[in-house]
Backbone bond lengths (Angstrom), bond angles and torsions (degrees), N, CA, C in turn:
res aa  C-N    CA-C-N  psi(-1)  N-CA   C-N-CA  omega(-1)  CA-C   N-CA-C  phi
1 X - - - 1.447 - - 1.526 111.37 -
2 X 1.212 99.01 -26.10 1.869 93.60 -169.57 1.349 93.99 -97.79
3 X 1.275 148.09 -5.23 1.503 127.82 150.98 1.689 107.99 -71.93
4 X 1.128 147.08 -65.35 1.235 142.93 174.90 2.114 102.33 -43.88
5 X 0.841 130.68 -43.99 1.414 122.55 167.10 2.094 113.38 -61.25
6 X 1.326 100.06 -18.41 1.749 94.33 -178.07 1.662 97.46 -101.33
7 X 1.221 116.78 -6.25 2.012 106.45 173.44 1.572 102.47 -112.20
8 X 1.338 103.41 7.37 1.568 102.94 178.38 1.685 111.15 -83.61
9 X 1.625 116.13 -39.75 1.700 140.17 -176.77 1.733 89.02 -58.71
10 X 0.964 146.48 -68.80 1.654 152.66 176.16 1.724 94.38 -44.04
11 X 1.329 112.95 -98.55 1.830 95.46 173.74 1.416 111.05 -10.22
12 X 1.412 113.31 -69.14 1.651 96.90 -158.39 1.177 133.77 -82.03
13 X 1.021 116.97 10.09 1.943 157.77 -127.93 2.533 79.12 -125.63
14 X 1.598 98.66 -65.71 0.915 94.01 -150.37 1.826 103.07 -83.53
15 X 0.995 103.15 -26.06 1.998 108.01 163.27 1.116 116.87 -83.23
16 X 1.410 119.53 7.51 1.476 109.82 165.48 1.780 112.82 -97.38
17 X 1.795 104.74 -20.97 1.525 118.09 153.47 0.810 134.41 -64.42
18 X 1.473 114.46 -37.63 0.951 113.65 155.66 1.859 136.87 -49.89
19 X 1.291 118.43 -53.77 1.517 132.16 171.89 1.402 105.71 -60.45
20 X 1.313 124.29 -38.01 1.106 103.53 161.19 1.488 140.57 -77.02
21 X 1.257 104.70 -22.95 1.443 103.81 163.75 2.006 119.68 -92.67
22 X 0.871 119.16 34.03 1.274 120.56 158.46 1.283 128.47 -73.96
23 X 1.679 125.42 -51.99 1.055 117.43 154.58 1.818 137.20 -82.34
24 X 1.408 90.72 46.14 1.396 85.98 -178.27 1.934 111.12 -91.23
25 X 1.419 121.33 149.36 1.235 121.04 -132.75 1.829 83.24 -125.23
26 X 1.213 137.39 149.32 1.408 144.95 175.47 1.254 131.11 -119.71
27 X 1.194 125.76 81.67 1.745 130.82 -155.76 1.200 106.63 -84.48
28 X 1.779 114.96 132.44 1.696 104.06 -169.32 1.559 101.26 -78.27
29 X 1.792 124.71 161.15 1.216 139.65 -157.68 1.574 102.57 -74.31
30 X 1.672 115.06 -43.95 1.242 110.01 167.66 1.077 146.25 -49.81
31 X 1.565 141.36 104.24 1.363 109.07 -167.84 1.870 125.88 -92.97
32 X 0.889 113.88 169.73 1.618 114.09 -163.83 1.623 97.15 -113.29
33 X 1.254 104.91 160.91 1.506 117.57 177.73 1.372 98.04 -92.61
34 X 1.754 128.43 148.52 0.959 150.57 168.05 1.787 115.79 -42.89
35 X 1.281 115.46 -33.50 1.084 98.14 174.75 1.828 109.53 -81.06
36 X 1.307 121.18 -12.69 1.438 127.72 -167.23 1.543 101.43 -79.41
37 X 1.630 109.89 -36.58 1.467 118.29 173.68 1.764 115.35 -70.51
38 X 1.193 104.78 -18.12 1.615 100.75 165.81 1.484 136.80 -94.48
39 X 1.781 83.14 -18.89 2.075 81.93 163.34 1.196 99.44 -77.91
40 X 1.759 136.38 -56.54 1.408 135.28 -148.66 1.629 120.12 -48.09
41 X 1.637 112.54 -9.14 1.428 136.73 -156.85 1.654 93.46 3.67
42 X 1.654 113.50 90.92 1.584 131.32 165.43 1.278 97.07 -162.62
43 X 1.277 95.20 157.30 1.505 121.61 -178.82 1.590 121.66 -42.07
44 X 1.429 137.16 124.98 1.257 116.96 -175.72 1.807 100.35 -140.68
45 X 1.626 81.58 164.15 1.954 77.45 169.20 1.482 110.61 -131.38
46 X 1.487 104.59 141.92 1.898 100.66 -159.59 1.933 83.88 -104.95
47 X 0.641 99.97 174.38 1.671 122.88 -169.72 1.656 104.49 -149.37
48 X 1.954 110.79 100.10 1.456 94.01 179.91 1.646 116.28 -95.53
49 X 1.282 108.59 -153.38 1.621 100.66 -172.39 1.659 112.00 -85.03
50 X 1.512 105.02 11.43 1.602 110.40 172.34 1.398 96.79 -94.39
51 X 1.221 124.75 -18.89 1.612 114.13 167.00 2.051 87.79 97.46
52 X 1.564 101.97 14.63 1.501 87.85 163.25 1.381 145.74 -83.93
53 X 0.827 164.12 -170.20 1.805 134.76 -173.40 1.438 92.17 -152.75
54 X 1.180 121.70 114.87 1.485 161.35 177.24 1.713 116.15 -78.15
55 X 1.294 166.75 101.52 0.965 164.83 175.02 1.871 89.74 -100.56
56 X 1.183 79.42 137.61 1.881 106.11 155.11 1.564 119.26 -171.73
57 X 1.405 115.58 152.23 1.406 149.53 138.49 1.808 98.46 18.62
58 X 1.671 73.52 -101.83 2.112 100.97 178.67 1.026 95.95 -139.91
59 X 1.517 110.60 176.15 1.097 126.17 177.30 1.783 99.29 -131.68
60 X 1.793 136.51 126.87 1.229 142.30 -143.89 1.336 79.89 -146.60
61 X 1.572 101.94 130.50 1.274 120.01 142.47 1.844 148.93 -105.80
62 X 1.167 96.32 118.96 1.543 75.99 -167.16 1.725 106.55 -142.54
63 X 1.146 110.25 134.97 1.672 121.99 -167.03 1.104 112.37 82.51
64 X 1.794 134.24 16.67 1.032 136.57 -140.98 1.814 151.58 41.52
65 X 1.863 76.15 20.44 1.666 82.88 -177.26 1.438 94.99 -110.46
66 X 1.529 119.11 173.23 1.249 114.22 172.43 1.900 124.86 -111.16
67 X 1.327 91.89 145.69 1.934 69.04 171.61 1.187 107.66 -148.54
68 X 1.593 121.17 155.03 1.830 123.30 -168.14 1.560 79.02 -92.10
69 X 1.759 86.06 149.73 1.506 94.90 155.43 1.781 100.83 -131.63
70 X 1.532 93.29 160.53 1.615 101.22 -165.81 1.769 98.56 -129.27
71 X 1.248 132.11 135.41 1.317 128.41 -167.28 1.937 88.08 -103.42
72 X 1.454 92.88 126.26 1.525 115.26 -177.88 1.482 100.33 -101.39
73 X 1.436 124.75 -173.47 1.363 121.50 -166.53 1.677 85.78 -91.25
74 X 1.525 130.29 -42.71 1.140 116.78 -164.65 1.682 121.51 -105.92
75 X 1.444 109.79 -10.47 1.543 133.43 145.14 1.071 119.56 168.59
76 X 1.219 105.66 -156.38 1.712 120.49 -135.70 1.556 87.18 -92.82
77 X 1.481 107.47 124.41 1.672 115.98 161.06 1.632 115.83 -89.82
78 X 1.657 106.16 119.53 1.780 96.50 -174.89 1.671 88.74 -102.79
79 X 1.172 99.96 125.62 1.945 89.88 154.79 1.805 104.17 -124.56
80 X 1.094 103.55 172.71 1.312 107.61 170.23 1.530 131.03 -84.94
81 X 1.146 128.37 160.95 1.061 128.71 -163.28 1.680 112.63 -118.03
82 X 1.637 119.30 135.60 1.693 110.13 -164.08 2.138 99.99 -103.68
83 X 1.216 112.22 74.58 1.447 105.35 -156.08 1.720 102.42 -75.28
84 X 0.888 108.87 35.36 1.570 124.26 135.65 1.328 134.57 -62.68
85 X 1.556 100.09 -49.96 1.363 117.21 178.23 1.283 99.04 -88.23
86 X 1.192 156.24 4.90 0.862 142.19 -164.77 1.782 126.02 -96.14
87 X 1.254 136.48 106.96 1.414 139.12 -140.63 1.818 95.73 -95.77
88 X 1.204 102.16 -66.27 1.699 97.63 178.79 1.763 90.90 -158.16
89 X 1.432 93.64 168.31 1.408 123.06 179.76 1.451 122.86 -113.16
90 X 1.290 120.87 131.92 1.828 119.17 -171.52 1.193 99.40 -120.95
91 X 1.787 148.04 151.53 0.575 164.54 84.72 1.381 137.28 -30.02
92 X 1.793 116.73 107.42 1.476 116.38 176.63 0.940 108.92 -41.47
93 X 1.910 113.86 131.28 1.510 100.09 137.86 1.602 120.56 -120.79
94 X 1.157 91.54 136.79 0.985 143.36 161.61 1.951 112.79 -8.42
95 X 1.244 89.72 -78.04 1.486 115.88 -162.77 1.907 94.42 -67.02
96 X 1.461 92.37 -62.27 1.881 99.95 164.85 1.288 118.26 -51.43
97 X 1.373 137.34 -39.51 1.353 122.98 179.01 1.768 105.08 -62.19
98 X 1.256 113.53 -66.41 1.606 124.52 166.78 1.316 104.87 -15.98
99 X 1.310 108.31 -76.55 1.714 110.10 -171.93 1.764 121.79 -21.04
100 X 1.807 79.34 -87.57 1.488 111.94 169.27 1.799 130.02 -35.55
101 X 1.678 94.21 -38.19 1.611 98.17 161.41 1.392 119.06 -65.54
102 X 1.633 127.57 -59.03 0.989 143.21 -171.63 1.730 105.18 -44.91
103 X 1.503 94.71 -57.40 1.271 95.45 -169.90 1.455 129.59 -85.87
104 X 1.445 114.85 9.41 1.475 134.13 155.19 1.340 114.32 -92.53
105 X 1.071 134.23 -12.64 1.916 147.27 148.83 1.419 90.69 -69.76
106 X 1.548 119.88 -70.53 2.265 89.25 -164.15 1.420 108.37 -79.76
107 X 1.041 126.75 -12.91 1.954 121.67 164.53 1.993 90.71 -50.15
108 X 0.938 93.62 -64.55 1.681 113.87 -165.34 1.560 111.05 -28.47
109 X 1.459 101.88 -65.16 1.569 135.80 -178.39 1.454 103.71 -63.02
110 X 0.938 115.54 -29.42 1.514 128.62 -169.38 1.466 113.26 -79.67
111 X 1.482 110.30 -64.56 1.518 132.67 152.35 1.965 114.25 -33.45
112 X 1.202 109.47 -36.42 1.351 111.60 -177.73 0.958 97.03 -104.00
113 X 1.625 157.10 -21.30 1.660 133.36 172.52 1.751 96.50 -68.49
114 X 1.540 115.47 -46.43 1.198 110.00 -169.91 1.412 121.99 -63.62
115 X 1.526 120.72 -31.11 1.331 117.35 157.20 1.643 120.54 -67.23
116 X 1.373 123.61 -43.90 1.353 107.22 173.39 1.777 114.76 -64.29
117 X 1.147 131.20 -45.01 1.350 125.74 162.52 1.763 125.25 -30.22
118 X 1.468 102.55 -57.33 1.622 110.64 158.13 1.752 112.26 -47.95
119 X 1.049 121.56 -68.52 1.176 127.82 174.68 1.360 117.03 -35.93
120 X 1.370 109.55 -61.79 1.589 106.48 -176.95 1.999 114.90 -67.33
121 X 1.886 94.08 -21.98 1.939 92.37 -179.39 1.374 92.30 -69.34
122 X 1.575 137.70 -59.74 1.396 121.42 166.74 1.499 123.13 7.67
123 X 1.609 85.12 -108.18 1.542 112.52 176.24 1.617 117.61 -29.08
124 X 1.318 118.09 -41.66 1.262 120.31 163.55 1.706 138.70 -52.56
125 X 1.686 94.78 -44.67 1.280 100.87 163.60 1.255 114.03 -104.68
């Protein structure tokens, strides 16, 4: 039992990296101007001149002012936006978040056949 309990800490070691990296999110390097972040209606992250980093929803314009919206469990919070403060704009992507998930699940999956395989040549001999 206590060899199957010492290849078990590695398993859980590596699905617990896994869950945490599932929602990890990939902002392209370029940044976009605020009005480019309000047609694209996708997720963006603003960065102000405190160097704070902002996540939201979309970003909607209307009357010519701007405002983030953020999806809450029971709805949508609009506040406005001071694009004064505003340092640069990122745009999710998309294609990079996909990637990077996928391919931290088969690193993942991969990492755990190769530890259970070890485990079982063990146990065998």
């Amino acid at each position: 039992m206590k060899a199957i309990n010492e290849y078990l800490k590695p398993v859980a070691f590596v699905l617990s990296f896994l869950i945490l990296l599932q929602g990890c999110t990939v902002y392209k390097s370029a940044p976009i101007s605020i009005e480019e972040a309000s047609k694209m209606d996708t997720a963006v992250r603003v960065i102000t001149k405190d160097n704070e980093k902002l996540k939201y929803d979309r970003i909607v314009k209307e009357n010519g002012k701007y405002y983030s919206v953020k999806n809450e469990r029971t709805a949508d919070v609009i506040k406005p936006i001071d694009t004064m403060q505003i340092k640069e704009v990122k745009a999710i992507d998309k294609t990079g978040s996909t990637v990077l998930t996928i391919g931290v699940i088969v690193t993942g999956v991969g990492a755990l056949l190769v530890g259970i395989s070890a485990m079982l040549i063990d146990i065998a001999y």
